[in-house]
N, C-alpha and C positions, 0 to 999 in steps of 0.2 A: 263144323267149327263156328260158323257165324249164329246159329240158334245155339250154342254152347256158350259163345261171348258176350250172347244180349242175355240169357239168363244169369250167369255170372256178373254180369252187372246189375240185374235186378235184383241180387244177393247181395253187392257192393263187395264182390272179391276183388278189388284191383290190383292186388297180387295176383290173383292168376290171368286179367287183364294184362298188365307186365311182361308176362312172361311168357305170355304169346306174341308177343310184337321180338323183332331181328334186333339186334342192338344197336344197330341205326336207324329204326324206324322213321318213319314221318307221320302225321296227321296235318292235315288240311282241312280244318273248320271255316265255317263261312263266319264273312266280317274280323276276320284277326289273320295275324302270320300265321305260318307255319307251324309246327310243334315236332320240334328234335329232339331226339337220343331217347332213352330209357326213363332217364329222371325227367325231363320236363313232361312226357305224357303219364307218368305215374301220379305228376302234382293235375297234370289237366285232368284224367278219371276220379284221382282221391277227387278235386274240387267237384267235379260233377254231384258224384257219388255221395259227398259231403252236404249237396245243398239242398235241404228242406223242401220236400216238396215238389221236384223234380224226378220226373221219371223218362226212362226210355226205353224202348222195347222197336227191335227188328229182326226182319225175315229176310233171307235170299229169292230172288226172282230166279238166278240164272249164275251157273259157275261152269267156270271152263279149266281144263287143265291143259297145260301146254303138250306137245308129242312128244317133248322127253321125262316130261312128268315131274318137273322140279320148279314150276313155277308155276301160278294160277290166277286166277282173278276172278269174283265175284258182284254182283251188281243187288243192288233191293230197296225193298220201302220201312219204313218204319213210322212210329207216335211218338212224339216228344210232348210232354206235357211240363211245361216250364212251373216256377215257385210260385207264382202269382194265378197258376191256373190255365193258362191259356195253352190249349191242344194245339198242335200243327202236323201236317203230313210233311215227311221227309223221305230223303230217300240218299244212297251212298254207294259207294264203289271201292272196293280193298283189293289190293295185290298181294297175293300171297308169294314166299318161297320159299323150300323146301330146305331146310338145313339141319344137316347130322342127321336126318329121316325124320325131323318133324317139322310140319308146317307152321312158318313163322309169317306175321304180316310184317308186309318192308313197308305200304301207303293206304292211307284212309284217309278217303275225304268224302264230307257229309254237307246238306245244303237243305233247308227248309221248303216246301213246295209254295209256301205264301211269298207274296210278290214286297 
């Protein structure tokens, strides 16, 4: 699902971005709050998604399922190349959970590797 959702955004689906996150979702970007519910990360992907020049592309290092099998979590790296051009290594952590039998992410947080 995470090579699924960075290509989907490399397409600018943020509807099917959306629609993978629980309806309480969170994100945790670096340098800002938080990012709650459905509608505010639908405006945070649209604006990514939206801005010129901006790309981002990741991989999973490492995913775990819990032993009853309805929750998960995954770790990895990625390339953020911002509108102005400047590359940076990233990397991120998502919790998955498992509802009605499809895998929904409830937390995403992401952080640049530059200092």
């Amino acid at each position: 699902l995470e090579r699924e959702w960075s290509s989907r955004f490399a397409q600018g689906d943020v509807d099917w971005i959306v629609a993978a996150h629980a309806p309480d979702a969170q994100q945790f970007p670096p340098n800002a709050p938080p990012v709650v519910g459905l509608d505010a990360l639908r405006a945070a992907w649209q604006g990514m998604a939206d801005t010129e020049g901006l790309s981002l592309s990741w991989q999973p290092t490492r995913a775990h399922v819990s032993s009853s099998g309805d929750m998960a979590w995954d770790y990895g790296t990625g390339q953020l190349t911002s509108a102005d051009g400047k590359a940076q290594d990233v990397k991120y952590v998502v919790v998955w959970h498992r509802i009605d039998g499809e895998w929904k992410i409830v937390m995403d947080m992401f952080s640049s590797n530059s200092p």
